[in-house]
C-alpha positions as CSV (number, residue, x, y, z in Angstrom):
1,X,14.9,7.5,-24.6
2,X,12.6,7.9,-21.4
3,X,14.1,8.9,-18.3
4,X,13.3,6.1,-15.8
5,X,13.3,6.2,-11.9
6,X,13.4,2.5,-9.6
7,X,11.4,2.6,-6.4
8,X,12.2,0.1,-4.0
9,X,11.3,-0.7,-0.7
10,X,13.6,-1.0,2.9
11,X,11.2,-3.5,3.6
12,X,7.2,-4.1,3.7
13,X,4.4,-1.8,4.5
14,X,7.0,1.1,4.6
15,X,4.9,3.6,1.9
16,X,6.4,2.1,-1.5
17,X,3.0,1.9,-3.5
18,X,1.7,5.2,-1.5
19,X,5.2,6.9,-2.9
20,X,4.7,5.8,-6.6
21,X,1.4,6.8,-6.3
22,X,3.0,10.6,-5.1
23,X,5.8,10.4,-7.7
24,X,3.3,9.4,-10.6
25,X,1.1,12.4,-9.5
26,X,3.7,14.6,-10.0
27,X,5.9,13.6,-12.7
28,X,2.3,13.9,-14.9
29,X,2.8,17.7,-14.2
30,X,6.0,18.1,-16.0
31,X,6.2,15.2,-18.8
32,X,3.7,14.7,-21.0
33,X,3.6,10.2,-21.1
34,X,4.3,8.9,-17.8
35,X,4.5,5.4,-17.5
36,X,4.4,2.9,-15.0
37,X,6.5,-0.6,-14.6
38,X,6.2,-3.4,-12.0
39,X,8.7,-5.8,-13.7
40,X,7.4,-9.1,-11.1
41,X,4.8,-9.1,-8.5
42,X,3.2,-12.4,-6.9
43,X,-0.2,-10.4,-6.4
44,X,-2.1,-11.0,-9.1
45,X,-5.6,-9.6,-10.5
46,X,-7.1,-9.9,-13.2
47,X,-8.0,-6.6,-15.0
48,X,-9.6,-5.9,-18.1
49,X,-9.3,-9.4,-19.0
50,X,-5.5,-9.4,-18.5
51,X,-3.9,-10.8,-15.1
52,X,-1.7,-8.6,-14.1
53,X,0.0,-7.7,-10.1
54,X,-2.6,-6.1,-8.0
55,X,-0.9,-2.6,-8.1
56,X,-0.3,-2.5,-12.2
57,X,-4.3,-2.5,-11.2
58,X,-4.2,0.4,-9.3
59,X,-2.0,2.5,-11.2
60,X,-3.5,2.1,-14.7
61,X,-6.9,2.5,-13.5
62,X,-5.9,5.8,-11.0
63,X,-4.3,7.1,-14.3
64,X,-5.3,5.5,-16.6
65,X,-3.0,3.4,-18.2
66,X,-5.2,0.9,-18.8
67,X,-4.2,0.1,-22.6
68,X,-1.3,-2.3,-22.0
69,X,-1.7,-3.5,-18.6
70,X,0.6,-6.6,-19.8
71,X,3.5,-4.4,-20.8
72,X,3.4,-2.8,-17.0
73,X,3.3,-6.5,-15.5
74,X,5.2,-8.6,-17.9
75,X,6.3,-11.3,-14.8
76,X,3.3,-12.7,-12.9
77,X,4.6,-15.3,-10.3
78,X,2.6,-17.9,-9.9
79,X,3.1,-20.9,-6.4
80,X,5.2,-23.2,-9.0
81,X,7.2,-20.7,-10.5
82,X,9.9,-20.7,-7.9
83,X,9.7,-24.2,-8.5
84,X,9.9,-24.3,-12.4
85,X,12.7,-21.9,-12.5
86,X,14.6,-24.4,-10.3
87,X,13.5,-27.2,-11.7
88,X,15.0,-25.3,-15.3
89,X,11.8,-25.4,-17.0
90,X,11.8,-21.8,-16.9
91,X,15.3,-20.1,-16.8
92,X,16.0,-16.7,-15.2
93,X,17.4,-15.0,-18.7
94,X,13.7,-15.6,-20.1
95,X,12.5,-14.3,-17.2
96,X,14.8,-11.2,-17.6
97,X,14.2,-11.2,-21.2
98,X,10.5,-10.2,-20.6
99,X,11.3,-7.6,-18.2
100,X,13.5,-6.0,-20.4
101,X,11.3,-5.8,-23.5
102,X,8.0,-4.8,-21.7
103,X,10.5,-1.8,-20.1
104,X,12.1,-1.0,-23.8
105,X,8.5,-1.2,-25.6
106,X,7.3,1.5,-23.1
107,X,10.4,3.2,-23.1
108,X,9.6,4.2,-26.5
109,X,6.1,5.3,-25.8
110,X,7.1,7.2,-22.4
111,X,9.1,9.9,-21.4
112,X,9.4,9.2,-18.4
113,X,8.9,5.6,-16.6
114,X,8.3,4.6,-12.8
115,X,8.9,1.3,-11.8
116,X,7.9,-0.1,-8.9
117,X,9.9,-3.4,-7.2
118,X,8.9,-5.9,-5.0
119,X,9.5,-6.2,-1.3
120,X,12.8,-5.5,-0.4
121,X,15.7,-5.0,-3.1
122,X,17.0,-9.0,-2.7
123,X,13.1,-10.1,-3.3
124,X,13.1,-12.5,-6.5
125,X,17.3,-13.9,-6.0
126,X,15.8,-17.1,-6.5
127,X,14.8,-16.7,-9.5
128,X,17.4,-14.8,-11.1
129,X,15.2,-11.9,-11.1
130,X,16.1,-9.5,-7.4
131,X,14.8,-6.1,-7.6
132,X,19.1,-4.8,-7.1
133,X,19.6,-7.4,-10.4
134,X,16.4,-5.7,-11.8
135,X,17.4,-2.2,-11.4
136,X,21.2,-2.8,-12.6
137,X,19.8,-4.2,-16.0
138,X,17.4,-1.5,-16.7
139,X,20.0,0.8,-15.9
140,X,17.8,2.6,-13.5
141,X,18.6,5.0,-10.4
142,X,17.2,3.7,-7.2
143,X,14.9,5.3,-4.8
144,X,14.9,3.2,-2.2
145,X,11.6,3.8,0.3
146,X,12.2,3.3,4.5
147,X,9.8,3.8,7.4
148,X,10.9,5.9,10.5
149,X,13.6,5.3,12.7
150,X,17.1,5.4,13.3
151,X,19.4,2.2,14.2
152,X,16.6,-0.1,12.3
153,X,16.8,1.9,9.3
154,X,20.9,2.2,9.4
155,X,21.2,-1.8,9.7
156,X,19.1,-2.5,7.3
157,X,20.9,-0.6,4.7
158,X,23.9,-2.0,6.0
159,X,22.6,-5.1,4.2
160,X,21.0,-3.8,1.4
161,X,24.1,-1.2,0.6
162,X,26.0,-4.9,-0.1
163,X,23.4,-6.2,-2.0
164,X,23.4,-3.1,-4.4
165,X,27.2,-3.1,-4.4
166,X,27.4,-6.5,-5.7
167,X,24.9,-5.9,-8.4
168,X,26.4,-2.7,-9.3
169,X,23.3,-0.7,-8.6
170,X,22.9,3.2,-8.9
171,X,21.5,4.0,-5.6
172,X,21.0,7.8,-5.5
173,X,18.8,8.6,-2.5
174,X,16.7,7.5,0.3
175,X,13.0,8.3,1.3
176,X,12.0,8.6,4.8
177,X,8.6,7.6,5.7
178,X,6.1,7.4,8.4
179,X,8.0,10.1,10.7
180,X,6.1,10.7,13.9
181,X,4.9,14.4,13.9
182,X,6.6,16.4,16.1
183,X,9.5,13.8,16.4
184,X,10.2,13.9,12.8
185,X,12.8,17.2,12.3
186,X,14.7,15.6,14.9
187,X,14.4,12.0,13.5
188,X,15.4,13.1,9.9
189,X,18.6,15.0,11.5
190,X,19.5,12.3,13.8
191,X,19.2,9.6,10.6
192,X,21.0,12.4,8.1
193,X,23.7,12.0,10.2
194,X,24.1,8.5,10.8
195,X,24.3,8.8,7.0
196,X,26.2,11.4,6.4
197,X,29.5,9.6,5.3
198,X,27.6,7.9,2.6
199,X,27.1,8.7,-1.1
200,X,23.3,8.5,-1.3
201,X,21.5,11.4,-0.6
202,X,18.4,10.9,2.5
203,X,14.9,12.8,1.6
204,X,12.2,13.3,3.4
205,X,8.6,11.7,2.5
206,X,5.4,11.7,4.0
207,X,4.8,12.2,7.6
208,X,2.7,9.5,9.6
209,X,-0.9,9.8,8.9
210,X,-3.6,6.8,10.2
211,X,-6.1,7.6,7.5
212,X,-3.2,5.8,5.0
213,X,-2.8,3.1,7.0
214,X,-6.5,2.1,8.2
215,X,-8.7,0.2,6.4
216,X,-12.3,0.8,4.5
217,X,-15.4,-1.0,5.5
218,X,-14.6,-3.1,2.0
219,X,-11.3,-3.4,3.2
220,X,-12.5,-5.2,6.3
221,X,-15.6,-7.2,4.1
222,X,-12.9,-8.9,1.4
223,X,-10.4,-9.7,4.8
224,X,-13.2,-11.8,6.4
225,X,-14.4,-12.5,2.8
226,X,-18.1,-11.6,3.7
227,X,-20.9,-9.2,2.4
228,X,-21.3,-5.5,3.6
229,X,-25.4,-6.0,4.6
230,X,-27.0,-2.6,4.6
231,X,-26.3,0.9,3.1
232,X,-22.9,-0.3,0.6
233,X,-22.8,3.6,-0.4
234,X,-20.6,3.7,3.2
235,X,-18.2,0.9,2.1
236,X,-15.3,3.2,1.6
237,X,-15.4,5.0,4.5
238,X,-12.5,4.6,6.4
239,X,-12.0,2.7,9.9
240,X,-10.5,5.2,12.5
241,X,-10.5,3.3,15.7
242,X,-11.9,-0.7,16.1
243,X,-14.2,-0.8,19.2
244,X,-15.2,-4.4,20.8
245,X,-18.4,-4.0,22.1
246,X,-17.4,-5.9,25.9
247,X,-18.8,-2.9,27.8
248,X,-21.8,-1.5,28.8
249,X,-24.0,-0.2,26.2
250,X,-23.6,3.0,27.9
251,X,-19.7,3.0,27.7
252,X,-19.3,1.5,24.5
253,X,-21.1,5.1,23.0
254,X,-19.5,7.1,25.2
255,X,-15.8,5.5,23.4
256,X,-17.3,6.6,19.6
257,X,-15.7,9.5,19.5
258,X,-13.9,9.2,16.0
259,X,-14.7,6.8,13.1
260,X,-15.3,3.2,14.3
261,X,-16.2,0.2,13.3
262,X,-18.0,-1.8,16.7
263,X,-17.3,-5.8,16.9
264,X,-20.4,-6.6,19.0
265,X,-21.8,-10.5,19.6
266,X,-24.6,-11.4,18.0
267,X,-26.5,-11.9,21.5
268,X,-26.0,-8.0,22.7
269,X,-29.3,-7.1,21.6
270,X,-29.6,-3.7,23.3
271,X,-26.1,-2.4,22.0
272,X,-27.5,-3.4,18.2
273,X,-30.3,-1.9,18.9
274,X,-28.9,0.9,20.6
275,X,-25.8,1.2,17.6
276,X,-28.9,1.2,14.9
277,X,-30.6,4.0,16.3
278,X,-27.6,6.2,16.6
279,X,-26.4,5.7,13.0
280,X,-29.5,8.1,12.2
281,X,-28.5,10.5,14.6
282,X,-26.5,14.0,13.3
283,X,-23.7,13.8,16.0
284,X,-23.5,10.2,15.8
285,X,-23.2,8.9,12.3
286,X,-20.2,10.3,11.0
287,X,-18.3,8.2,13.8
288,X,-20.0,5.1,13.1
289,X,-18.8,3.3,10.3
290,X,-20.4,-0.1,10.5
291,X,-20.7,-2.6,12.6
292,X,-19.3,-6.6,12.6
293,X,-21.5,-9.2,14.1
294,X,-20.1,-12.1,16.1
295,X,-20.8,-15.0,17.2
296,X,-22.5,-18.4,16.4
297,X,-25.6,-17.6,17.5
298,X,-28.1,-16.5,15.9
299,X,-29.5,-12.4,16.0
300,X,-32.8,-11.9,17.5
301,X,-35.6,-11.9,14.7
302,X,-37.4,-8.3,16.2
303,X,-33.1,-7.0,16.4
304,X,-32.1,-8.2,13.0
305,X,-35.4,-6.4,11.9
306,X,-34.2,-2.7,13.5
307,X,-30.7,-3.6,11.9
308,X,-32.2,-4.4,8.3
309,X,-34.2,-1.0,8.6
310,X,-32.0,1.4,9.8
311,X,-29.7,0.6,7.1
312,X,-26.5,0.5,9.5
313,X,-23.6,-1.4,7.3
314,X,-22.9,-4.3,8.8
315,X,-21.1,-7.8,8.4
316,X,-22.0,-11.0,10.1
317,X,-19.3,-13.1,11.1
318,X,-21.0,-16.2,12.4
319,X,-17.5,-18.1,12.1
320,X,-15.3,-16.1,15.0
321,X,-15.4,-14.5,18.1
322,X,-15.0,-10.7,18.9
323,X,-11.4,-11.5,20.2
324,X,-10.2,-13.2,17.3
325,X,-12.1,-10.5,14.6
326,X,-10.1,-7.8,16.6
327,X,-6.9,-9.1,16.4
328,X,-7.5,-10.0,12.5
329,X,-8.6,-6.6,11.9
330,X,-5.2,-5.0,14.0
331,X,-3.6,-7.1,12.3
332,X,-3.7,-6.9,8.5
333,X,-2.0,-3.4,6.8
334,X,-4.6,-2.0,5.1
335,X,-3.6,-1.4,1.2
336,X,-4.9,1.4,-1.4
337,X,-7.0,0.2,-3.8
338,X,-8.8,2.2,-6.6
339,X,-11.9,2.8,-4.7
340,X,-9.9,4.5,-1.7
341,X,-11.0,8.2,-3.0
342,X,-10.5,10.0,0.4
343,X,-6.5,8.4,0.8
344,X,-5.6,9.1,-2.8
345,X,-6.5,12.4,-2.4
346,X,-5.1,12.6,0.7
347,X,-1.5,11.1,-1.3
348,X,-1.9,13.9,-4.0
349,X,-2.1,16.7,-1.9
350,X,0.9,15.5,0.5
351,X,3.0,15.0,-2.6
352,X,2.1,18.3,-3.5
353,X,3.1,20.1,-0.3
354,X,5.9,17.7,0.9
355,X,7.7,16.2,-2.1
356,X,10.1,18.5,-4.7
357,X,9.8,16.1,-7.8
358,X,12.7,19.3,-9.1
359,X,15.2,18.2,-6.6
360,X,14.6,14.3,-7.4
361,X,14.9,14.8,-11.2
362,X,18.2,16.6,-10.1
363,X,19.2,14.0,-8.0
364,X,18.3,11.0,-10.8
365,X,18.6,11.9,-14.4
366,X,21.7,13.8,-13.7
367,X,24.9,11.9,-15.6
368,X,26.6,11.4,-12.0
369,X,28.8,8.5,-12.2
370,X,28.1,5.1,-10.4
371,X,30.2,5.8,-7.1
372,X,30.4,2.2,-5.9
């Protein structure tokens, strides 16, 4: 029977894919059949003809695990099946019933199995389906995956430790990620011993780093939902820092210190001009990453010309202003995708340096008895 390991999340955007991505890395260095699980996700794709959630994607294709994709994804949600599993056209055992056989089928072809839940551990409770009720029915240990901080952190588990209790889950140990450089030995002390009275044990993850959390050019292009014009070899670079191009055109180069991507309006001639001459320039093109064009009106014919020709990436977003692309942009949480080369090799080697996968198989595939 495979050993199997349930990642869960404190709530979003707090490193749960990047984590499975680490622990998958690792675990392929000690068992020979690692598989993956993601027993419901409302993300769908579809990949190799099969839809399945968006990060059953990522996984089979990063190591792939592309010959069932179904088996890894065996609950897609769809808008009406919250719906339908009210309205009893669908009930919550079937629901269950197809977790639990994808999970026993590759149970049998794995020894060892990831799963990865959804959201936050009370995620799917309308349907019958939470990640706790999950996790207690595949008999599976819980990781369960927080950001930084200290009271945030302890009240949330407040409410997730009586979740898990209900459901009888066997939560074994907390990851901590996201701490803030040299803040995080004392962050990780101070949260240890806020803890310290309780049976789970509290690990340390991956430190803050930006590249992980900022977006691609592509990123940025499928966000807005509009072409990358110019060289698309640069579409996975990564965004550092987003610049609105409001100053002078001699400020504005002076602020491109560090990967950016410039928001300039479609009348600054001189600064597009300007930003397409640099891009060929040795001590200017590794900070320049592309360039997104506001504004209803239109470029200047002899401007567009220089843009087209100097190959610069850029997107034209006719539709908004540079205010409103800025705060979109700052806004959305960038997530890994396939393409992402530089961050998963950037998630490899932190897992490498930073994560004991020894310790964790101590702490989960030990027989210690359920302590609720």
């Amino acid at each position: 029977m495979a050993k199997k390991l349930f990642v869960a999340a404190i709530e979003k955007n707090c490193g749960k894919t990047t984590t499975c991505l680490a622990l998958m890395h690792l675990a392929r260095k000690r068992y020979e059949r690692v598989g993956f699980l993601k027993p419901f996700g409302g993300q769908s794709v579809t990949f190799r003809g099969q839809l399945v959630d968006k990060d059953v994607a990522l996984m089979a294709e990063v190591f792939d695990l592309a010959e069932d994709p179904e088996l890894m994804s065996p609950v897609v949600l769809t808008p009406s099946t919250t719906r339908d599993v009210i309205d009893g056209r669908i009930t919550p055992e079937e629901l269950q019933q197809k977790i639990l056989g994808a999970a026993a089928e590759l149970e049998q072809r794995c020894d060892l199995v990831i799963v990865e839940g959804s959201g936050h551990p009370g995620v799917g409770s309308i349907m019958g389906i939470s990640n706790a009720r999950i996790a207690r029915i595949l008999q599976t240990p819980v990781l369960l995956v927080t950001g930084g901080g200290l009271g945030n952190v302890v009240d949330r588990l407040a409410l997730i430790q009586a979740l898990f209790e209900k459901e009888e889950v066997d939560f074994r140990a907390v990851l901590v990620n996201k701490l803030i450089g040299e803040k995080s030995g004392k962050s990780l002390e101070y949260l240890r011993r806020a803890l310290g009275a309780e049976p789970f044990q509290v690990l340390r993850g991956f430190d803050y780093h930006p590249v992980l959390a900022n977006p691609t050019l592509q990123r940025i292009a499928t966000l807005l939902d509009l072409p990358v014009q110019g060289d698309r070899s640069e579409v996975q670079r990564i965004v550092h820092r987003v610049l609105v191009g409001a100053a002078s055109t001699q400020r504005i180069t002076e602020l491109i210190t560090e990967p950016s991507l410039i928001i300039v309006t479609s009348s600054r001639n001189e600064l597009l001009v300007t930003l397409a001459h640099l891009y060929h320039l040795p001590e200017y093109r590794p900070f320049i990453v592309g360039v997104v064009i506001s504004g209803a009106s239109p470029i200047s014919p002899i401007t567009l010309q220089i843009l087209e020709k100097s190959e610069i990436p850029f997107i034209r977003a006719e539709q908004w202003v540079s205010a409103e692309l800025y705060q979109m942009i700052s806004r959305d949480v960038s997530k890994i995708v396939a393409e992402d080369r530089e961050k998963l090799d950037l998630i490899r080697q932190l897992a490498e340096e930073h994560l004991n996968f020894g310790t964790m198989e101590e702490i989960f595939f030990s027989d210690r008895p359920l302590t609720w």
